[in-house]
ZASE-375233 format. One line per field, with one value per residue (C-alpha): residue number from 0; x, y, z. Coordinates in pm, whole numbers. Example, Ala and Ser with C-alpha at 12.3 -4.5 7.8 and 13.67 -1.06 7.14 Angstrom:
// residues 2
i <- 0 | 1 .
px <- 1230 | 1367 .
py <- -450 | -106 .
pz <- 780 | 714 .
// end
This chain:
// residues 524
i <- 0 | 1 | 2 | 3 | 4 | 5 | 6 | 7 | 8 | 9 | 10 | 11 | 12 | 13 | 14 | 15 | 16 | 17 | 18 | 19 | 20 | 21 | 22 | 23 | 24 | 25 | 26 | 27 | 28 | 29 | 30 | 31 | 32 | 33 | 34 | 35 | 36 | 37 | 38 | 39 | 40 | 41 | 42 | 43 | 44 | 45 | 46 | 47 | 48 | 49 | 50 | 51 | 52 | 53 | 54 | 55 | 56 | 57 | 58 | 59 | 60 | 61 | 62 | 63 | 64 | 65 | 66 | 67 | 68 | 69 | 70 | 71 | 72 | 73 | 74 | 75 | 76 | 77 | 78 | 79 | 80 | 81 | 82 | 83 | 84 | 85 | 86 | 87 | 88 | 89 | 90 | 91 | 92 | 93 | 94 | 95 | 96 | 97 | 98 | 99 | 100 | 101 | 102 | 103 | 104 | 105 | 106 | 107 | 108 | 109 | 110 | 111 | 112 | 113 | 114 | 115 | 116 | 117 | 118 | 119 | 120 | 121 | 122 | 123 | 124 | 125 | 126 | 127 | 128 | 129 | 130 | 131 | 132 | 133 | 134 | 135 | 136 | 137 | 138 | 139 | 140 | 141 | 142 | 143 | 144 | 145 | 146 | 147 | 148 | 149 | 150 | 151 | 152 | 153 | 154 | 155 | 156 | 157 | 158 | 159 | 160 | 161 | 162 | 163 | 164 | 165 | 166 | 167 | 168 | 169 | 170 | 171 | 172 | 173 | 174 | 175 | 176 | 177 | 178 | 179 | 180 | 181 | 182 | 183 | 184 | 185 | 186 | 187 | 188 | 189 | 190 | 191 | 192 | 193 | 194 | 195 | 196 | 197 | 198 | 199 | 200 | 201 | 202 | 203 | 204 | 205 | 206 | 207 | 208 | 209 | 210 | 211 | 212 | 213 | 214 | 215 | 216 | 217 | 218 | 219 | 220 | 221 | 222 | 223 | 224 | 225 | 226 | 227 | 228 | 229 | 230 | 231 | 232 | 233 | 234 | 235 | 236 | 237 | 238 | 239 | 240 | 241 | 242 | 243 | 244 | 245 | 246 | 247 | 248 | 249 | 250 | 251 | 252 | 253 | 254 | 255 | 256 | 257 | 258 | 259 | 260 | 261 | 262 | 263 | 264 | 265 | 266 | 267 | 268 | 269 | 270 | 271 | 272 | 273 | 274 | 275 | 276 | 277 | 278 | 279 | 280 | 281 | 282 | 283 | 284 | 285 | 286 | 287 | 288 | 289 | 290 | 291 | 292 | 293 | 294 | 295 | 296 | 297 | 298 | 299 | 300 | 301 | 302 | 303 | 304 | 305 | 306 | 307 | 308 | 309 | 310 | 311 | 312 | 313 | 314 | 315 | 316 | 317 | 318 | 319 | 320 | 321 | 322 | 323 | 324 | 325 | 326 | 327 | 328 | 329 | 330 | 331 | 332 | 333 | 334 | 335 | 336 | 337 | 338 | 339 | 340 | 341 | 342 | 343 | 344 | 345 | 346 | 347 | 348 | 349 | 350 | 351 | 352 | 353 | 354 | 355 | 356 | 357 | 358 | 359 | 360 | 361 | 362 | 363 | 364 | 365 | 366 | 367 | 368 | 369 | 370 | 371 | 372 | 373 | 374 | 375 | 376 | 377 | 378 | 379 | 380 | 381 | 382 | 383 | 384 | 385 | 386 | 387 | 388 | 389 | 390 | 391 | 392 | 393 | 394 | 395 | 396 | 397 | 398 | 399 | 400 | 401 | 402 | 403 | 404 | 405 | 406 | 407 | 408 | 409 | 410 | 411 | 412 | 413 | 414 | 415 | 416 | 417 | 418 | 419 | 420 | 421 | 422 | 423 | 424 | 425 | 426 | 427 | 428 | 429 | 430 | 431 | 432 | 433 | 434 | 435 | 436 | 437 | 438 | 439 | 440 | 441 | 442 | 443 | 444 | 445 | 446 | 447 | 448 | 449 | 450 | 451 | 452 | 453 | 454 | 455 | 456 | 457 | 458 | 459 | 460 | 461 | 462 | 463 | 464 | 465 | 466 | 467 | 468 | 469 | 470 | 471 | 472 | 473 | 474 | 475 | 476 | 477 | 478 | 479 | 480 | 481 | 482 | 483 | 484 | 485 | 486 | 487 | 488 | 489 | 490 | 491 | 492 | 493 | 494 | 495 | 496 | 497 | 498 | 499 | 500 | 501 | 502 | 503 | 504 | 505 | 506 | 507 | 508 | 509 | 510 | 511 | 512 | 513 | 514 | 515 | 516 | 517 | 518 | 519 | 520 | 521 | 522 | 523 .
px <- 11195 | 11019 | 11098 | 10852 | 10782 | 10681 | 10380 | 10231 | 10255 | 10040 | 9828 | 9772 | 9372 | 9363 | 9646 | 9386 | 9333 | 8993 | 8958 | 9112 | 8862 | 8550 | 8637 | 8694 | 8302 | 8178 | 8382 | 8229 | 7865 | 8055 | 8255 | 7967 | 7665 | 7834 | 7500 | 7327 | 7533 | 7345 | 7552 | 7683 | 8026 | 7930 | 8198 | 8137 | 7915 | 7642 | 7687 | 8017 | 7904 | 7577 | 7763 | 7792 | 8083 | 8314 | 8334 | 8375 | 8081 | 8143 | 8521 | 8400 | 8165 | 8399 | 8623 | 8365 | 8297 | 8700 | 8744 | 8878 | 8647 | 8940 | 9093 | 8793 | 8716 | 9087 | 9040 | 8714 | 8873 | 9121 | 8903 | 8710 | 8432 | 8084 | 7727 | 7541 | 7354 | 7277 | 6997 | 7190 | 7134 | 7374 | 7070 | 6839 | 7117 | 7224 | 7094 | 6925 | 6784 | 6612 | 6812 | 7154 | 7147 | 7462 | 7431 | 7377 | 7698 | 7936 | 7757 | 7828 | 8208 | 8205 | 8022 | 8136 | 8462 | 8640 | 8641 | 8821 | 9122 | 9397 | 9653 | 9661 | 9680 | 10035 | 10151 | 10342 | 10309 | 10720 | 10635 | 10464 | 10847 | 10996 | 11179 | 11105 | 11410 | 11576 | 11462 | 11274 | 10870 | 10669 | 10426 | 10371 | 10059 | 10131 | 9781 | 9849 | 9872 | 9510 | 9302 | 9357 | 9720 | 9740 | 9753 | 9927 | 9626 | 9520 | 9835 | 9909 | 9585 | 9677 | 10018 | 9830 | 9606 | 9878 | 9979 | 10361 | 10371 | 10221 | 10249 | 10173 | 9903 | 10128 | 10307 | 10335 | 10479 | 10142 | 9796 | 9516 | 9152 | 8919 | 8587 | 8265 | 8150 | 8442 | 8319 | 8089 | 8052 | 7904 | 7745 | 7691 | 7431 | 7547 | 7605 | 7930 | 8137 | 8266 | 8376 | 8498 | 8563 | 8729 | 8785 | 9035 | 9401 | 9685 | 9777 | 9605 | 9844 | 10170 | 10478 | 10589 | 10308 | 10336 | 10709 | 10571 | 10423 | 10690 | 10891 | 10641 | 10578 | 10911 | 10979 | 10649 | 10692 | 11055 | 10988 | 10663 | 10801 | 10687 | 10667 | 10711 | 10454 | 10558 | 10458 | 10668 | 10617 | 10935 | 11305 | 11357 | 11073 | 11098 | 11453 | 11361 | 11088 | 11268 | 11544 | 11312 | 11137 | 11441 | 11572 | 11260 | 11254 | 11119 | 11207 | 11179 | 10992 | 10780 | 10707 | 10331 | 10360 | 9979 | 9739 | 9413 | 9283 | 9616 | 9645 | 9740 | 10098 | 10321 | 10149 | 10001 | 9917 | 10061 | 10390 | 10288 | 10220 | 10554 | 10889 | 11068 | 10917 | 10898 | 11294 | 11342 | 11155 | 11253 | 11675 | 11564 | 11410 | 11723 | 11987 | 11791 | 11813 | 11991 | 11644 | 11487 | 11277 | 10976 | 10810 | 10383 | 10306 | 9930 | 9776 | 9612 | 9817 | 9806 | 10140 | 10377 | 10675 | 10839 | 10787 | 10871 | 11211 | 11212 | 11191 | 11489 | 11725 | 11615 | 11757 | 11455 | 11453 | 11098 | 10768 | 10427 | 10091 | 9887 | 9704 | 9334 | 9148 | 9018 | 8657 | 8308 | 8018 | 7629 | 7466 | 7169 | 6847 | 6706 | 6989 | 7233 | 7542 | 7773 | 7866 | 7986 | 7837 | 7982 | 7730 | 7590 | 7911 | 8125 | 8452 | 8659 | 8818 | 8982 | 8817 | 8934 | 8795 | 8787 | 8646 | 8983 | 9177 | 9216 | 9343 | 9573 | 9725 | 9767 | 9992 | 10202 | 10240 | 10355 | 10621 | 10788 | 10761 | 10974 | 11338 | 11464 | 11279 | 11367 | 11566 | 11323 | 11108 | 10705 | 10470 | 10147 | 9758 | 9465 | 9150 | 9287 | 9000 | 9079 | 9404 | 9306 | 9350 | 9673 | 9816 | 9742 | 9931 | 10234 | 10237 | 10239 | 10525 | 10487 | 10737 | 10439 | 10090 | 9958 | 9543 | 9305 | 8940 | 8952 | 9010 | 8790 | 8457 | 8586 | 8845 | 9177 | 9090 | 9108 | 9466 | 9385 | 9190 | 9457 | 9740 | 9585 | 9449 | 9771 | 9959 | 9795 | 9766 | 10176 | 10162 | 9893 | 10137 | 10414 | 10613 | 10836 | 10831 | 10678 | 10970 | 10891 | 10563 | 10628 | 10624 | 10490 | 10220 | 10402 | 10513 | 10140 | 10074 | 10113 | 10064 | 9906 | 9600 | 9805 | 9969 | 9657 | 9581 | 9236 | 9184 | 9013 | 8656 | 8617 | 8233 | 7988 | 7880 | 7549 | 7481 | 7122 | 7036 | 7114 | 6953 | 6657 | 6557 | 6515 | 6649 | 6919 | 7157 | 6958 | 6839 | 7208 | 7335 | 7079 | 7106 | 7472 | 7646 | 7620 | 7290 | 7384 | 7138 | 6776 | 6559 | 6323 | 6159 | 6310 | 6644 | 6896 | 7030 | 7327 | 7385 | 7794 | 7777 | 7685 | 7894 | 8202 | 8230 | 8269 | 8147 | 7880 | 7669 | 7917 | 7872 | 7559 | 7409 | 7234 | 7272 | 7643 | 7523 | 7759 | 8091 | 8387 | 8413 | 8795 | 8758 | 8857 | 8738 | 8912 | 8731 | 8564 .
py <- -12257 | -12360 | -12206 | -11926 | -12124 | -12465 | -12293 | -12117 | -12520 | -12604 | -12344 | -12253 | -12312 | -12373 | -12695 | -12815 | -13208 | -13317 | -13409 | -13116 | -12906 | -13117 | -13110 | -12715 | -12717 | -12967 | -12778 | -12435 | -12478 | -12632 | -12316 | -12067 | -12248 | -12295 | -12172 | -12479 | -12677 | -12603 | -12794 | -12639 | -12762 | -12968 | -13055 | -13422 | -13429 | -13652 | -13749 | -13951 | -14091 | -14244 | -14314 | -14739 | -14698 | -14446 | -14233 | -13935 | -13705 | -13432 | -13479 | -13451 | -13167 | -12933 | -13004 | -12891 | -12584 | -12497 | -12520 | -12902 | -13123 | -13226 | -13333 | -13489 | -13679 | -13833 | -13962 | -14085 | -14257 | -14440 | -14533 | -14753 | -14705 | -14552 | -14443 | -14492 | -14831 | -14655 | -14546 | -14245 | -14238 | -13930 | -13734 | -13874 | -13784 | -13441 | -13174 | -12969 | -13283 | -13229 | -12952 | -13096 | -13368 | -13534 | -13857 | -13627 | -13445 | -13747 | -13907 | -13586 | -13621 | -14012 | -13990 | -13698 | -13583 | -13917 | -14019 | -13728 | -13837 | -13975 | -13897 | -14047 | -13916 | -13823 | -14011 | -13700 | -13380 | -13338 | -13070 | -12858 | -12776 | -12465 | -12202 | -11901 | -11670 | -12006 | -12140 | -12508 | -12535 | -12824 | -12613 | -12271 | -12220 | -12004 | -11866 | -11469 | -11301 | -11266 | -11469 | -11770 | -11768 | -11614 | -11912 | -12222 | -12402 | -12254 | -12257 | -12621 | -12770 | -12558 | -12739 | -13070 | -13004 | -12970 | -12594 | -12493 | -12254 | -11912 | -11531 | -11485 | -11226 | -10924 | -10894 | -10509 | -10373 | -10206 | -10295 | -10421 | -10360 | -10510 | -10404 | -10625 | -10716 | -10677 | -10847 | -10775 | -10971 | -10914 | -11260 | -11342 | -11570 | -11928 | -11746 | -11763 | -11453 | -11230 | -10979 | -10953 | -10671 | -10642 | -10400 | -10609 | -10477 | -10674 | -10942 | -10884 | -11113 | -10994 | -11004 | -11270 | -11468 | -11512 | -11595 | -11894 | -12014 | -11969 | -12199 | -12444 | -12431 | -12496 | -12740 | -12948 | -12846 | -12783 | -12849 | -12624 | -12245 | -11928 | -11590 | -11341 | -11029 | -10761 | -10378 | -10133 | -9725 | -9623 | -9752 | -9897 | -10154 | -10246 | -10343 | -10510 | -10707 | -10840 | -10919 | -11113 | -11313 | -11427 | -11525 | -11733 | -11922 | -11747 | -11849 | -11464 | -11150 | -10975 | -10580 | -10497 | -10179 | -10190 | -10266 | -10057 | -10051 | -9926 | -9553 | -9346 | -9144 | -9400 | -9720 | -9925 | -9804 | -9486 | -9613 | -9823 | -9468 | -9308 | -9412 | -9211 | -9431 | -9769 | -9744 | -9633 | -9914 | -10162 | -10075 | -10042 | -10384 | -10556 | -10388 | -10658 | -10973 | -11195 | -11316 | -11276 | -10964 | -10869 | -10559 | -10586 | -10306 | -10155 | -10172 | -9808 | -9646 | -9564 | -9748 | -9943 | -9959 | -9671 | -9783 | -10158 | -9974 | -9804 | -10141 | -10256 | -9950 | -10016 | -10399 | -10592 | -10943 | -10911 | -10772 | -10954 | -10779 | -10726 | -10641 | -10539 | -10219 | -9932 | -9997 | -9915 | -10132 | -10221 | -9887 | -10010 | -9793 | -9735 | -9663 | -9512 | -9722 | -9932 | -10264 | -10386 | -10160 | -10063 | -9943 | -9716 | -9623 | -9778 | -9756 | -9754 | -10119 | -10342 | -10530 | -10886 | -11223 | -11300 | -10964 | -10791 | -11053 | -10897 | -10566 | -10844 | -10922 | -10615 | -10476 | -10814 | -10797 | -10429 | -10540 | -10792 | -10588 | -10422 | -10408 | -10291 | -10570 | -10829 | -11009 | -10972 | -11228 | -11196 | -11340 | -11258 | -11277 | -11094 | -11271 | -11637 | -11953 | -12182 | -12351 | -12175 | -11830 | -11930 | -12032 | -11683 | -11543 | -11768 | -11699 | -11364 | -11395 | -11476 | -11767 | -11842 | -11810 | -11671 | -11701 | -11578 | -11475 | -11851 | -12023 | -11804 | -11887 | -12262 | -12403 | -12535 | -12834 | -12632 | -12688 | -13015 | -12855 | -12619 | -12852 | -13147 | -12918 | -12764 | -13059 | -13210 | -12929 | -12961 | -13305 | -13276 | -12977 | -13197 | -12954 | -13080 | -12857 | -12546 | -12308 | -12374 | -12147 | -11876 | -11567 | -11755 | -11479 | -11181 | -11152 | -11137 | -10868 | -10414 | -10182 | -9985 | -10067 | -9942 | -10221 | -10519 | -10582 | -10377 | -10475 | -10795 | -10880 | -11203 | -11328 | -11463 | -11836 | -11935 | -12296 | -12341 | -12684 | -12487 | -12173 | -12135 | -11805 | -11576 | -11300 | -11179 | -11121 | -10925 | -10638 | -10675 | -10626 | -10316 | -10163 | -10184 | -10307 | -10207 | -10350 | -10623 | -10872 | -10925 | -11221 | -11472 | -11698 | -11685 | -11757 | -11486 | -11369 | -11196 | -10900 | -10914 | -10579 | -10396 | -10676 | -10502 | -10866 | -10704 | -11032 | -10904 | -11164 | -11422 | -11265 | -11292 | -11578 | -11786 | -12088 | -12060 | -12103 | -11844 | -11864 | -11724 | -11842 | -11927 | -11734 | -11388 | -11110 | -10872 | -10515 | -10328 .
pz <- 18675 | 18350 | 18057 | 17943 | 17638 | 17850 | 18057 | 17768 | 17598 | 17947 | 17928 | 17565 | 17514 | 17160 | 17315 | 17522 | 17540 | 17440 | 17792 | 17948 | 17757 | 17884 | 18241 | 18182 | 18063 | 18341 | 18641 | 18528 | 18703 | 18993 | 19070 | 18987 | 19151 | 19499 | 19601 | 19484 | 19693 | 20023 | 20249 | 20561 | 20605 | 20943 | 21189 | 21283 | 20976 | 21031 | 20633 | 20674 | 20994 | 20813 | 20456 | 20449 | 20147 | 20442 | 20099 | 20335 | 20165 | 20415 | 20249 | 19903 | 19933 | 20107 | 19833 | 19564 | 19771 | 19791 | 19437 | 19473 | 19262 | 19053 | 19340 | 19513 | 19208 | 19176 | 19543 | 19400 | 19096 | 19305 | 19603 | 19348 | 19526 | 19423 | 19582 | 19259 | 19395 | 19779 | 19915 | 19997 | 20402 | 20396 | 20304 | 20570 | 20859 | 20684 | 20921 | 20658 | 20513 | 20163 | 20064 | 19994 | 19685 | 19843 | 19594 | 19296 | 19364 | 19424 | 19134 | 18906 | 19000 | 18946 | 18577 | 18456 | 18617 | 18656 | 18319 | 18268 | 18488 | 18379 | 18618 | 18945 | 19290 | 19349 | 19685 | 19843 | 19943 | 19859 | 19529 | 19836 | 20016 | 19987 | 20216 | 20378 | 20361 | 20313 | 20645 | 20534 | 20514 | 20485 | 20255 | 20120 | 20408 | 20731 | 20971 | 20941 | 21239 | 21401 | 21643 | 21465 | 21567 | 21924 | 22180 | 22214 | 22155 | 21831 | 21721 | 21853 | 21688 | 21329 | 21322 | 21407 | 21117 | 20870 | 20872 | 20808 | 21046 | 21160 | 21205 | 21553 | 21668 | 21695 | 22024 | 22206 | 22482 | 22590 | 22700 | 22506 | 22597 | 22348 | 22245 | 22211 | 21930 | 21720 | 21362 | 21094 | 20754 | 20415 | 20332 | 19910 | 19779 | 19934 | 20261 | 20288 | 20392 | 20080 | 20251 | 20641 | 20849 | 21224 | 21468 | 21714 | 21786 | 21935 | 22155 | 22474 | 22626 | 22773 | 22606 | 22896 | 22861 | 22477 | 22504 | 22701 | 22397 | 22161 | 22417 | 22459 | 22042 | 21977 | 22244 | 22097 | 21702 | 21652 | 21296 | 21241 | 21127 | 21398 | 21257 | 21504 | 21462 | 21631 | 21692 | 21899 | 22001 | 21930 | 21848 | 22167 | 22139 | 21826 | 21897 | 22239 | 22077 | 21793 | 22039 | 22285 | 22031 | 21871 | 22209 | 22290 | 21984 | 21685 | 21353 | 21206 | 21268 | 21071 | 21123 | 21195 | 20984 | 20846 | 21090 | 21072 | 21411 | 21574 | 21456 | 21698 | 21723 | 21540 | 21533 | 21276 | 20900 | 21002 | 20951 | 20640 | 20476 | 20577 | 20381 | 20680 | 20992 | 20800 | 20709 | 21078 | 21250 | 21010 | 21094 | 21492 | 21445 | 21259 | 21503 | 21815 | 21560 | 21323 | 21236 | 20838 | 20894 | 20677 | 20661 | 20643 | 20457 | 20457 | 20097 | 20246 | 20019 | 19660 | 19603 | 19779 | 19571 | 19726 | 20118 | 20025 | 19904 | 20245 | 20433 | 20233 | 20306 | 20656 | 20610 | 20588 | 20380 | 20270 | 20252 | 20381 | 20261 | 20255 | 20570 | 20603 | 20394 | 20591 | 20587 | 20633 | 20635 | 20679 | 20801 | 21000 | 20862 | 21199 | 21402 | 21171 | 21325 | 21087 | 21191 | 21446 | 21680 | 22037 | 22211 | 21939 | 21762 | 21544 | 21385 | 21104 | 21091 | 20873 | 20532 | 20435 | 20309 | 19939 | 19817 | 19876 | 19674 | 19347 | 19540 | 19689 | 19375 | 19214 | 19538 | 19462 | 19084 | 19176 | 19374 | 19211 | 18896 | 19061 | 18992 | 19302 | 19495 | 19289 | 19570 | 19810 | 19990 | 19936 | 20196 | 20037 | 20185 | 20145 | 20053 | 19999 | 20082 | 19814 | 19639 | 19333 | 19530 | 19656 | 19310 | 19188 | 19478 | 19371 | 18979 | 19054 | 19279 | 19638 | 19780 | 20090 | 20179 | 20486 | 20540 | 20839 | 20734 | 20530 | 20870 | 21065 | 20840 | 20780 | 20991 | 21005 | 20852 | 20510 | 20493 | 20353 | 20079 | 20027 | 20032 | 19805 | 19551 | 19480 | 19464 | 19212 | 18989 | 19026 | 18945 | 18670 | 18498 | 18587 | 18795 | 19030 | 19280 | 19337 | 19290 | 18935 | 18924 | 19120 | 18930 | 18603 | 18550 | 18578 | 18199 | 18095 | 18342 | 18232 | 18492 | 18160 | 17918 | 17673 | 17545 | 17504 | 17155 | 16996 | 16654 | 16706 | 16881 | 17050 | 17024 | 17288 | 17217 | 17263 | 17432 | 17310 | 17496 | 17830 | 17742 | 17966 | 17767 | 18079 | 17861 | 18121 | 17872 | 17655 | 17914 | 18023 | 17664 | 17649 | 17927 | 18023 | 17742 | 17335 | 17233 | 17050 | 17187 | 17096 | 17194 | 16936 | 17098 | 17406 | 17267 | 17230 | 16863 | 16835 | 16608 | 16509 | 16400 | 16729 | 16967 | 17091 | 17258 | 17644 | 17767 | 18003 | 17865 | 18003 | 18320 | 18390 | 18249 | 18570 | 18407 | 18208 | 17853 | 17752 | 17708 | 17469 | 17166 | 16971 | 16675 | 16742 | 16444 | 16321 | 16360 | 16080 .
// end
């Protein structure tokens, strides 16, 4: 691993390049304005099929929706090619012609991102190996055990795509009946999903029949990694499943101590809450295999420390979390029902997608803060979409990635997003491998307030040639922040002596023409 010292030299601000510090301000309205972007994320896109340059706009604009546009502009750099002299028939075959400026975005990548480049494309993926309880992976990216993973087709065509491996939907020993509909969503401005929430269960397929796949998988993809999720009733199963799945090819087995949905007698986040039945399950489990074993632990909890040290006296390798929130969501006015509705009731079911991310991280940083787990393998998830999301998962400690609610709203094709924009951040760093970040972040993270500095203010700055003066920051400032803002002319003046600098300004600006500034000031 780097020394401590090296990554705070790649990461210092104030050590910014020139360059480094442009592409910082040109990437900003990128990432926040995903709304503006209006494209729909076609399959087949009509876009590529029409573009005469094959510059693969459907390609490109994915990329700036998944946080790649660094990425998407390197490809652009070294594909010399360029749309700026077309006609741009893209936008006549895009199906919501008119909306989506497809030759303004490439061209705002090839003028002002690309110049900014100066490190090529790397030409392997090799910085992306790593392990998984020492067991070899192509990449850090596993499908979590869901839908997404539950046949040997969907499985088949995510290890086609580029996937590692995955958690298979967890396997039981009793019968599933599903209900119908089983999803709900809370959409945000772009319409993408934020926030995702399910009430589906297990496997509905016998344990027979998905031992059938785990054959045929491994017979196809002996090289692709199959994570065996299991549940069980009592001792007995858990021991017979692990045993079974080993036998039939899995590569390890990970303990479905968390799911929402399953919470009757011993099942599901009731064991994630007890330290008594996760140790129990976990030993019953290792006593039917030689397999790695992780424990998924719920994040239903108020901490997990002390069950994650359960799993461990109960001989598991690792912990994977975390699994879904206990959730409620969109109350329909006339009938009263939350969503989804079963025949005028619902349910509560479990909350994912990129809203639970941050919840994600803290159970993460908890755990590897923790001395007693320090030898124990992390298999984090909750809430990744984008490369970005899985970095954070990876300075804070987790060794691989597992994603669902990503895949469900885009695809498997994002593992190509996800793989390319991590690798080059590697290679831009100039880490060889990615052993070399994981658990980067965790010195700059307290469990406490108590120890961040508080003598010194940090300022908003004001970009005045962006400024549209709509005055947001100024009933912000006044209404939920220290009235420190007043408008002249439609431009906002700052008074230093009431700005506690909070940033809420930063916040909410709608068009980004506020942002930190260096100089912090020392407190009167």
């Amino acid at each position: 691993m780097f020394l401590k010292e090296e990554y705070q030299r790649f990461n210092s601000e104030k050590k910014l390049s020139q360059n480094e510090k442009r592409l910082t301000m040109i990437l900003h309205p990128f990432i926040r304005r995903k709304d503006m972007i209006y494209c729909s994320l076609c399959g087949n896109a009509p876009c590529s099929e029409a573009c005469p340059k094959k510059l693969n706009p459907d390609k490109l604009l994915r990329s700036i929706w998944l946080d790649g546009e660094v990425h998407a502009a390197a490809t652009l750099k070294e594909s010399k090619k360029t749309c700026a002299d077309c006609d741009a028939p893209c936008e006549k075959a895009c199906l919501r012609s008119g909306l989506v400026s497809i030759k303004k975005l490439i061209n705002k990548l090839q003028d002002e991102v690309v110049p900014t480049l100066n490190i090529p494309l790397p030409d392997n993926y090799d910085r992306l190996k790593t392990d998984f309880c020492g067991i070899p992976l192509e990449n850090p990216f596993l499908l979590s055990s869901s839908v997404v993973a539950s046949t040997y087709d969907t499985c088949s065509r995510a290890f086609d795509a580029g996937w590692a491996g995955a958690a298979f939907k967890t396997i039981c020993n009793f019968e599933i009946h599903e209900t119908s509909p089983r999803f709900a969503a809370i959409t945000g401005d772009s319409g993408s999903i934020v926030g995702f929430k399910n009430i589906e269960q297990l496997s509905d397929h016998s344990v027979e029949e998905n031992m059938e796949v785990f054959r045929q998988l491994k017979r196809d993809y002996p090289n692709k990694f199959i994570l065996a999720s299991i549940m069980g009733r009592n001792d007995e199963e858990w021991e017979y499943l692990s045993k079974i799945c080993e036998q039939n090819g899995a590569d390890a087995i990970e303990l479905n101590f968390s799911c929402p949905n399953m919470m009757d007698g011993n099942l599901g986040s009731t064991i994630g809450q007890s330290q008594d039945l996760v140790e129990r399950f976990t030993y019953a489990s290792k006593k039917g295999t030689s397999l790695p074993v992780l424990a998924k632990l719920t994040p239903n909890i108020d901490s997990m420390n002390e069950v994650a040290e359960a799993a461990k006296r109960g001989g598991a390798d690792g912990i994977a979390t975390i699994n879904t929130i206990k959730s409620i969501m969109q109350i329909d006015q006339n009938t009263y029902v939350s969503s989804p509705a079963v025949k005028n009731m619902s349910a509560v079911g479990g909350y994912s997608g990129n809203a639970v991310k941050p919840i994600a991280l803290r159970f993460i940083a908890e755990l590897r803060n923790n001395p007693n787990l320090s030898k124990m393998y992390i298999s984090g998830m909750g809430g990744i979409e984008t490369w970005k999301d899985a970095l954070e998962f990876i300075l804070l400690g987790s060794n691989s990635i597992q994603v669902t609610t990503a895949v469900m709203q885009y695809g498997y094709r994002i593992i190509d997003d996800l793989k390319d924009g991590l690798n080059y951040y590697l290679h831009k760093k100039g880490f060889s491998n990615i052993q070399e970040v994981i658990g980067l972040s965790l010195p700059y993270i307290s469990d406490t307030t108590d120890v961040l500095e508080r003598d010194t203010v940090v300022y908003p700055k004001f970009n005045r040639k962006t400024c549209i003066g709509c005055g947001r920051c100024q009933i912000s400032c006044a209404d939920g922040g220290h009235q420190a803002i007043r408008m002249e002319n439609r431009k906002p003046i700052l008074d230093p002596k009431k700005c506690l600098g909070c940033h809420l300004c930063v916040l909410v600006c709608p068009t980004d023409s506020i942002t930190s500034s260096e100089k912090r000031v020392i407190k009167k």
